[in-house]
C-alpha positions in Angstrom: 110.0 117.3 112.1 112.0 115.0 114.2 115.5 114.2 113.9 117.3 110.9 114.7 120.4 109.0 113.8 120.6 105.7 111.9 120.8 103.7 114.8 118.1 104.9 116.8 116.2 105.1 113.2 117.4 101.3 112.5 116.4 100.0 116.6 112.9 101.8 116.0 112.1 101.5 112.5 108.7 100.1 113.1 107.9 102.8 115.7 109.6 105.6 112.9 107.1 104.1 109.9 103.7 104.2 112.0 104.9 108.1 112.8 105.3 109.1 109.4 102.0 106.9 107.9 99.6 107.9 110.5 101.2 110.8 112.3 102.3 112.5 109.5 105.5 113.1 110.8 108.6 113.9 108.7 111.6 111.6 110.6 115.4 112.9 109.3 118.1 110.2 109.9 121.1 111.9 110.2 124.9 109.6 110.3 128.1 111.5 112.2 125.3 114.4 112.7 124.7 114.9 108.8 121.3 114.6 107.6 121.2 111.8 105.3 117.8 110.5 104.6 113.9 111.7 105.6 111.3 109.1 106.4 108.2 110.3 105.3 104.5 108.7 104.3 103.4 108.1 100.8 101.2 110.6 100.9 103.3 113.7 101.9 105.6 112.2 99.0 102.8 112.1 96.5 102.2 115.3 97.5 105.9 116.5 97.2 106.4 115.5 94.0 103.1 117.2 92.7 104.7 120.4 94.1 107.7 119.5 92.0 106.2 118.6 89.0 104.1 121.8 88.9 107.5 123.9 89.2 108.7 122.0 86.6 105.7 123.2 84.3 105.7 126.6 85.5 109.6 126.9 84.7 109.1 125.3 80.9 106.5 127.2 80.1 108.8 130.3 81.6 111.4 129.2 79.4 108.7 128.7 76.2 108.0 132.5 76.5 111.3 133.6 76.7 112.6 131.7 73.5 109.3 133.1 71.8 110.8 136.5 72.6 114.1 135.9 72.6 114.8 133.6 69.5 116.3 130.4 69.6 119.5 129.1 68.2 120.2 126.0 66.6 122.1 123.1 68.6 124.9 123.2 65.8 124.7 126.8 65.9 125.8 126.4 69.4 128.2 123.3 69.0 130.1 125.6 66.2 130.4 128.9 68.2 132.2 126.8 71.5 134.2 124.8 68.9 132.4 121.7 69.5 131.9 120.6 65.7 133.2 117.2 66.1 129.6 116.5 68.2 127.8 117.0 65.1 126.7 113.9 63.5 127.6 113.5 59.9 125.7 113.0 56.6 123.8 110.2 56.7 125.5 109.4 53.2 128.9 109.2 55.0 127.5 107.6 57.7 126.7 104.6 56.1 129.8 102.0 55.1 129.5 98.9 52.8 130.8 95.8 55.0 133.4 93.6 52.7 131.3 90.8 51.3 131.6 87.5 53.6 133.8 84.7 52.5 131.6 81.5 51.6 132.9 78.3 53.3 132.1 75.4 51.8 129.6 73.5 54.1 130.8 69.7 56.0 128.3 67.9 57.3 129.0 67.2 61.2 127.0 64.8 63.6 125.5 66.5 66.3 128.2 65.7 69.0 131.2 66.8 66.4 131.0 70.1 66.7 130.9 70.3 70.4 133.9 68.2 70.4 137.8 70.0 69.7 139.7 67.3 68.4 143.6 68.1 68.5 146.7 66.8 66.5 
């Protein structure tokens, strides 16, 4: 894996994006000597997310067979034992609020030009 900063990364880019499609090659573009960024082809991403993704799987189905062990405990169980009660949602019978009935207005008739039109005293 190379390293270079953003300049030399920004006065080579063409040169940096053949070397990571068909070298292979992992470019890190570092700024006041911190890495920052890694150039790398799409398929060495493709194949970094797979790994990911797998590790993802592997840890959920971890954490499946431990609540199948363990128990599990409600999220309002939870919410109630740290004193977070005020994050539970409510009845949906007290949820729900009548809205005041709308006041009719009686209906004028206005050309098509009126109503675009503010007409002051």
């Amino acid at each position: 894996m190379s390293t270079m900063t953003v300049a030399q990364a920004k006065n080579h880019f063409s040169d940096v994006l053949r070397r990571a499609e068909y070298g292979g090659e992992r470019v890190i573009v570092e700024r006041h000597g911190k890495p920052v960024a890694v150039i790398v082809s799409t398929e060495d991403l493709r194949r970094l997310e797979a790994a990911d993704d797998a590790a993802d799987v592997r840890d959920a189905r971890a954490a499946l067979a431990e609540a199948g062990k363990r128990g599990t405990t409600s999220l309002e169980a939870v919410l109630r034992k740290h004193g977070l009660t005020h994050l539970l949602a409510e009845p949906a019978a007290t949820t729900r609020r009548s809205r005041p009935a709308a006041k009719s207005r009686p209906t004028v008739k206005r050309s098509r030009n009126a109503s675009r039109r503010v007409r002051r005293p």
